[in-house]
N, C-alpha and C positions, 0 to 999 in steps of 0.2 A: 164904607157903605154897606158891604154884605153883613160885616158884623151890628149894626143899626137895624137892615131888616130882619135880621136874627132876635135881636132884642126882642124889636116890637111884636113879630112873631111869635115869641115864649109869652108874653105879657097877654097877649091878647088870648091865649090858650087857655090860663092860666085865671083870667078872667072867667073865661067859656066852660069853667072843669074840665080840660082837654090836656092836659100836660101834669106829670106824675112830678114830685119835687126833683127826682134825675136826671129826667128829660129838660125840667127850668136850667138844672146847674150846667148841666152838660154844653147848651148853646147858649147859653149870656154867659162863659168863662171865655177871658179873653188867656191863650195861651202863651203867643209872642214871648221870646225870651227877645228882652232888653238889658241896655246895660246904662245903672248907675253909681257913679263914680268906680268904686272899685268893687261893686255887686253886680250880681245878676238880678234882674228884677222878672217875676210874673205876674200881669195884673197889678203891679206893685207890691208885690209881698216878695223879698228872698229868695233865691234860688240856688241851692247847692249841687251843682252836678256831681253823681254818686253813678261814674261812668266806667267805659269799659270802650277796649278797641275788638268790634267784628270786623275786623278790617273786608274781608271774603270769605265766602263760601266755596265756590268753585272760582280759581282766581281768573280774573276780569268775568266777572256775575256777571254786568249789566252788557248786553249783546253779544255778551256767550254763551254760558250755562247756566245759566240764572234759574233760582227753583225757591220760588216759593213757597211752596210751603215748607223749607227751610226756615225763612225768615221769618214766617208766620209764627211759627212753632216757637224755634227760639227766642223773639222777643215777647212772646206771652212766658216763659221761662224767667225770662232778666225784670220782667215787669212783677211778677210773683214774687220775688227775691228783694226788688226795692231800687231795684238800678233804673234810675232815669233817662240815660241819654248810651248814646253809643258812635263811635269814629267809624266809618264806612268807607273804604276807598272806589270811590266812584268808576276811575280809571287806573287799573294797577300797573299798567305799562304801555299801554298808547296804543297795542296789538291788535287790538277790539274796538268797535264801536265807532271812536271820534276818527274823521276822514282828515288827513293828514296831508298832503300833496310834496312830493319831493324836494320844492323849490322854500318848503317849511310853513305855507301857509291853509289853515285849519277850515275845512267848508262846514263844519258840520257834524251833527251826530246819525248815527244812523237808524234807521226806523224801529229795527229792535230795542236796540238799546234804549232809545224812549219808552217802549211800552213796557221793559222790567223796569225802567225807573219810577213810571206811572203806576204800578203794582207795587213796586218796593215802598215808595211815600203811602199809599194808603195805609199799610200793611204798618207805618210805624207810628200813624195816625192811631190806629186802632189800638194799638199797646203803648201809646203815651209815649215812645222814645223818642227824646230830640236826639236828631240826627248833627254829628259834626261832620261832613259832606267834603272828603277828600279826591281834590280836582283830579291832582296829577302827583307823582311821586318820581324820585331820582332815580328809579330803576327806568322810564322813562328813555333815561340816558347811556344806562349800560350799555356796553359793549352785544354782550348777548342778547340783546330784544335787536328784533332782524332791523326797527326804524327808528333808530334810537340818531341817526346822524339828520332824519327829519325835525325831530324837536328839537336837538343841538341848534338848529339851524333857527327853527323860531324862538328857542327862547335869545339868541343873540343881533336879533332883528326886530329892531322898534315896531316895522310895517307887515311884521307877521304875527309877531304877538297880538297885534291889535287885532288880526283875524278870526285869533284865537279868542281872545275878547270877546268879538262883537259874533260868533260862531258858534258860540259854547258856553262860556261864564254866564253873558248876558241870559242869551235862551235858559239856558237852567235854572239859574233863579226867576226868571221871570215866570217860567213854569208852574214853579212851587211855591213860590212869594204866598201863594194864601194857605198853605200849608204850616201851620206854625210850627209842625214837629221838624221843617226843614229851618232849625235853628243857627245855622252857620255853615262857610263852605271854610275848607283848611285849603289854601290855592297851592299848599306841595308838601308832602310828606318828607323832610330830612333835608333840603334843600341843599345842607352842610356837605352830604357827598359828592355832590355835582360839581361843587368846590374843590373838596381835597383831590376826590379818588380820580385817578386817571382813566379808571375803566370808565367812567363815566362823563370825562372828557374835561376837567378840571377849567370849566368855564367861570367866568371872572361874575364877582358878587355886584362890580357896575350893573354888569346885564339882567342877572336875577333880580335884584331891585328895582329895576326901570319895571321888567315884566310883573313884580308883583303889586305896582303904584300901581298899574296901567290895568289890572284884575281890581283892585281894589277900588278903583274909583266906576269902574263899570256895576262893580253890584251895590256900591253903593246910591250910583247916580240911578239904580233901576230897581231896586228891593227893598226891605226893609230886614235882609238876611245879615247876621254879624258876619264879619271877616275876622281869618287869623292866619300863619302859617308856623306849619309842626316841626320848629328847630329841634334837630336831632341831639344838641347840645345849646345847653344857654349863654354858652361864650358867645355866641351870638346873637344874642338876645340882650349882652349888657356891655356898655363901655367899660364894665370893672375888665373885660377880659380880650375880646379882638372886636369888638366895636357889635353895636346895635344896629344891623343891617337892612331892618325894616320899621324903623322909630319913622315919628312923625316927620320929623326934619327930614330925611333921605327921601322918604317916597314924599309928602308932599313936594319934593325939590324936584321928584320925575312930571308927577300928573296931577298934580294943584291941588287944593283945597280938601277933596272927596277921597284923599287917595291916603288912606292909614287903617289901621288894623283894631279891630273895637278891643279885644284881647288879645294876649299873647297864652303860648300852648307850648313851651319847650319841651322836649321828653328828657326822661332820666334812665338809667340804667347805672350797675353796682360800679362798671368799668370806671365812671365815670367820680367817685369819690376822689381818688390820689388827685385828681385834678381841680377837679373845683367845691368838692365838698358834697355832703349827703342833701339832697333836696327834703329828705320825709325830716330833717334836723335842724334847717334853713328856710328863712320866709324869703318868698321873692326879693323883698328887700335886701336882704343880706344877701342875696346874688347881686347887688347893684343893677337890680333893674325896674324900668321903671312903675311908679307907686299910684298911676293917676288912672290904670283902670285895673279890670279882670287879669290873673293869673291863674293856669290850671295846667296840670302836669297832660299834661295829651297822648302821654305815654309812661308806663312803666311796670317790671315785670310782675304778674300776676302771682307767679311766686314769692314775691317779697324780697327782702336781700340774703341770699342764699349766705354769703361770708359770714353776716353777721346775726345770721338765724335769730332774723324779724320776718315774722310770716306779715303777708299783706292786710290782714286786718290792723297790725300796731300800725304798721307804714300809713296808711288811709287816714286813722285815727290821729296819728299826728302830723301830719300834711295838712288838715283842718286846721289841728290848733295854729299852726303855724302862719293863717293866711292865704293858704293856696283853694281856690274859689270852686276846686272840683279835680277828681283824681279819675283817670281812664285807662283802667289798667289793660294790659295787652299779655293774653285775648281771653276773651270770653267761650269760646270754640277751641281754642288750644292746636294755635295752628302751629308752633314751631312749640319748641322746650320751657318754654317761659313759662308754663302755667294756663291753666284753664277755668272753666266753670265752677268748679269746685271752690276753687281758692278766691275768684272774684265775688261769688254769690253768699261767700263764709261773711267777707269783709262790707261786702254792698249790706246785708240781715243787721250787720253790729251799726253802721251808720245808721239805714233806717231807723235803727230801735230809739238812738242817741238824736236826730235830728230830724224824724221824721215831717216837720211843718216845712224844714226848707227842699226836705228834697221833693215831694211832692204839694206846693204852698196852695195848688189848688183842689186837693184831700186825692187819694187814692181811689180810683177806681175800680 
């Protein structure tokens, strides 16, 4: 409906000599990132994400030190350079913000924390970045974060998670639902540790899948926001290797019909060659996983592969050819060793140059 009274609004301007041909394209562009078959679509035209992870600024930004004009800055930065989208972790360990109750179950977010995230969404409105919107992440679970045995507790409880659900996922997308640069939520960073590592309480993948049907069918039944989650490794992501943990079959088998993931987002790192192979030298497909929608690297280092001194523009460059729908290197800010602005923004200028219709298909502002 708003986008209708938008139309009609430009037309009737336009009519009136009131609206300049920028101001027409600007509000009749429908921005929505959709997905078909195994693209991105905007407006119907292709979409190549030519991404990057800010994961934080100051970590847990949103109702703690959140600074804007950080964000401002930097993403008019990434936007000049040709980068479209960016991985944000919403909540980087549960310390901040989302109200958590001992017994495991989620009341809420807290007043700040809305009003940085109500600044942060404008702020990426304004610099064109679709946001991929990271709920919660396995540090969550560490040992070290002082409430880490709170969310242990709701991710292995049906009647907390859903708290967490209907307290949080819901609210948030329902939020930003008309925000199209809030192009998908990631419902957990690396989920894989919360499995192996002990420090972080080597919780069984039953539960992790129930909790992530039970996210996935809530923004699906309430948004029009994609869902995915950022496997730390694709072994779990393919039945070639310890089974596909959040395929349609498992979570529809939790929470029915609405409950599956629009794309998958595995990350990569060099570690990970001896094991399952180079992702920038393999298409999704030859990981054995599956071919019926989007695949995009959600992660990988900014420096490229150190071993085998490939700096991250070849990696990018062929990650494309190969089928992968969008590359998010981590980070853009250069928060640990992997690599920074420099190395993302070398690689994001060579994409631009090479593809520039899909990475911005509704023209560059």
């Amino acid at each position: 409906m708003k986008r209708c009274i938008a139309l009609a609004l430009s037309v009737c301007l336009l009519l009136f000599g009131c609206a300049d041909s920028s101001s027409q394209q600007g509000s009749q562009a429908d921005r929505r990132v959709t997905v078909e078959g195994t693209s991105f679509k905007v407006d119907g035209k292709e979409l190549w994400f030519n991404g990057v992870n800010t994961p934080w600024d100051n970590w847990n930004d949103f109702g703690g030190e959140y600074d804007a004009q950080f964000w401002d800055e930097h993403f008019a930065q990434l936007h000049d350079k040709g980068i479209n989208a960016s991985r944000v972790w919403i909540s980087c360990n549960g310390e901040v913000g989302v109200k958590i109750k001992e017994d495991g179950s989620v009341t809420g977010l807290k007043d700040k924390m809305w009003e940085d995230l109500d600044s942060f969404f404008q702020i990426a409105k304004k610099h064109e970045i679709y946001i991929m919107a990271t709920l919660m992440s396995f540090d969550h679970c560490k040992d070290s974060n002082s409430k880490h045995q709170r969310w242990r507790t709701m991710l292995q409880s049906e009647e907390m998670s859903q708290t967490y659900v209907d307290n949080y996922v819901i609210p948030f997308v329902k939020r930003y639902d008309d925000n199209d640069y809030l192009f998908s939520v990631d419902l957990c960073n690396e989920p894989d540790w919360i499995v192996e590592n002990p420090e972080c309480g080597q919780l069984q993948w039953q539960d992790l899948s129930r909790f992530f049907a039970q996210c996935a069918a809530g923004v699906h039944q309430n948004s029009d926001v994609l869902v995915t989650v950022g496997m730390g490794m694709v072994k779990y992501n393919s039945d070639n290797y310890s089974g596909n943990y959040v395929s349609d079959k498992v979570l529809k088998g939790f929470a029915g019909e609405d409950a599956f993931l629009d794309y998958y987002s595995p990350h990569f790192y060099e570690w990970q060659v001896a094991n399952w192979g180079n992702a920038f030298e393999k298409s999704p497909k030859d990981f054995g996983m599956p071919v019926d929608r989007p695949v995009v690297l959600g992660e990988c280092p900014a420096e490229g592969l150190k071993n085998a001194k490939k700096p991250l523009t070849q990696c990018t460059d062929s990650a494309y050819s190969k089928g992968w729908q969008g590359v998010f290197a981590w980070t853009s800010n250069g928060v640990d060793d992997c690599g920074g602005f420099d190395q993302v923004s070398a690689s994001a200028e060579q994409m631009y140059q090479k593809i520039p219709e899909l990475i911005f298909p509704a023209g560059k502002s």
